[in-house]
DRENDO-1510 file (C-alpha; in Angstrom, 1 decimal, always signed):
<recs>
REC; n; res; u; v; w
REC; 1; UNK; +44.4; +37.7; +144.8 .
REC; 2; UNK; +41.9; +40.2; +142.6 .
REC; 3; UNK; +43.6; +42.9; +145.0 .
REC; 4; UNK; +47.0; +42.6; +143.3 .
REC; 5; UNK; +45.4; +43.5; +139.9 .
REC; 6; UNK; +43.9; +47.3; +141.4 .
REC; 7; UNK; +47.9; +47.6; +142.0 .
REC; 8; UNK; +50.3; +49.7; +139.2 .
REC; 9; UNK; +52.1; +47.0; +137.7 .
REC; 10; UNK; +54.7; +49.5; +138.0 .
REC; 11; UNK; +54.4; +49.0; +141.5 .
REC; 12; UNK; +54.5; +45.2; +142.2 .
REC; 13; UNK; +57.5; +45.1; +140.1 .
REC; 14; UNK; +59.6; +47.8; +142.0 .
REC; 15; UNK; +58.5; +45.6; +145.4 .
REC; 16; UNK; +60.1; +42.6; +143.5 .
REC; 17; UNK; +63.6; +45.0; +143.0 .
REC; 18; UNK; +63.6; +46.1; +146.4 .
REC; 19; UNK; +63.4; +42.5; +148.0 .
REC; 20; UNK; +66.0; +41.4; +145.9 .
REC; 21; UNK; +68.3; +44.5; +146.5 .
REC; 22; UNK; +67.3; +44.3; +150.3 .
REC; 23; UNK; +68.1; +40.5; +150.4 .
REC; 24; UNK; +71.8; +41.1; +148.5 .
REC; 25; UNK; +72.9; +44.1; +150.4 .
REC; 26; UNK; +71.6; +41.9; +153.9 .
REC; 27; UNK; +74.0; +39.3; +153.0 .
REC; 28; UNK; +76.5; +41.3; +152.1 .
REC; 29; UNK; +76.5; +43.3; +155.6 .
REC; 30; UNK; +75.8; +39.8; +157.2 .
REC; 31; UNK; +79.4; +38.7; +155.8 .
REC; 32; UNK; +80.7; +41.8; +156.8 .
REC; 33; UNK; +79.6; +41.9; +160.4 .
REC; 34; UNK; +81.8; +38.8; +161.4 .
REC; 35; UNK; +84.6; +41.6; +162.2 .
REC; 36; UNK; +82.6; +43.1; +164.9 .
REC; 37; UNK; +82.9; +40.5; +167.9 .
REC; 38; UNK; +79.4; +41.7; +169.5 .
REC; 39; UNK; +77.6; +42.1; +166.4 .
REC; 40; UNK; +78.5; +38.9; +165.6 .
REC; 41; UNK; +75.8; +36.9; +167.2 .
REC; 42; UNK; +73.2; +38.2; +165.0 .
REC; 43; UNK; +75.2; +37.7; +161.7 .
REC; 44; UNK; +73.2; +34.0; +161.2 .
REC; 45; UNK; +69.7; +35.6; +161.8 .
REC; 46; UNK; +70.1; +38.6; +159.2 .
REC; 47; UNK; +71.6; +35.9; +157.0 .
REC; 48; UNK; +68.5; +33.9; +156.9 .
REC; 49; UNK; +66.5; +36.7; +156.2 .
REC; 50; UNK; +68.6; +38.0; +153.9 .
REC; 51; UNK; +68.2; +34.5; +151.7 .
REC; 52; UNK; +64.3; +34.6; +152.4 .
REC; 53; UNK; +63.9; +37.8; +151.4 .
REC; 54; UNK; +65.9; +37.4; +147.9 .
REC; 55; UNK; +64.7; +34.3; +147.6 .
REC; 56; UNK; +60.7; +36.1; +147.5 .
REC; 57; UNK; +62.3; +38.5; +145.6 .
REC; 58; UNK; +63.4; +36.2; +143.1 .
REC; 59; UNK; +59.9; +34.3; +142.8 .
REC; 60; UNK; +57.5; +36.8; +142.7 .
REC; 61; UNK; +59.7; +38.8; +140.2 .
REC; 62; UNK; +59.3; +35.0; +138.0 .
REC; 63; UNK; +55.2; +35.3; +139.2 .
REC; 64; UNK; +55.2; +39.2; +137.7 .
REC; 65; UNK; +57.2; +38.1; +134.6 .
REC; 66; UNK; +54.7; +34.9; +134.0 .
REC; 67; UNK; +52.0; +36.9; +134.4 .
REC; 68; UNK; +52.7; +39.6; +131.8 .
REC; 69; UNK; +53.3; +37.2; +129.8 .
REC; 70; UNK; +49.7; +35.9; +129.7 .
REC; 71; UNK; +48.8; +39.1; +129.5 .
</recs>
C-alpha cells in the first residue's frame, strides 16, 4: 500500500469520481436498455457492475476522505 502514497492525491481522488460517475451513468443506461429487446439480455450483467463499481467508488472516496483527515 506505500505505492498509493508516490500517487498525486489529485489523482486517486479523480479515480474515486470517475467510478462513481461510471457506476451511475452504467445504471442509468442499464435501465434504459430494457427497450431494446436484444440488448436486453445483458441489462442484469452491466447492472451488477454498475453497483460494484459505485459501490468502490463510494468507499475508497470514504478511504481518501479518512485519510486526509489524519493527515
Amino acid at each position: 500500500m506505500w505505492i498509493i502514497h508516490l500517487l498525486p492525491d489529485a489523482w486517486l481522488l479523480h479515480v474515486c469520481h470517475a467510478l462513481i460517475a461510471l457506476g451511475l451513468i452504467g445504471f442509468v443506461v442499464a435501465s434504459f436498455i430494457k427497450i431494446f429487446p436484444y440488448i436486453n439480455i445483458y441489462r442484469l450483467p452491466i447492472q451488477i457492475v454498475a453497483v460494484l463499481l459505485f459501490t468502490l467508488g463510494v468507499y475508497w472516496g470514504g478511504g481518501y476522505a479518512v485519510e486526509q483527515e489524519w493527515q
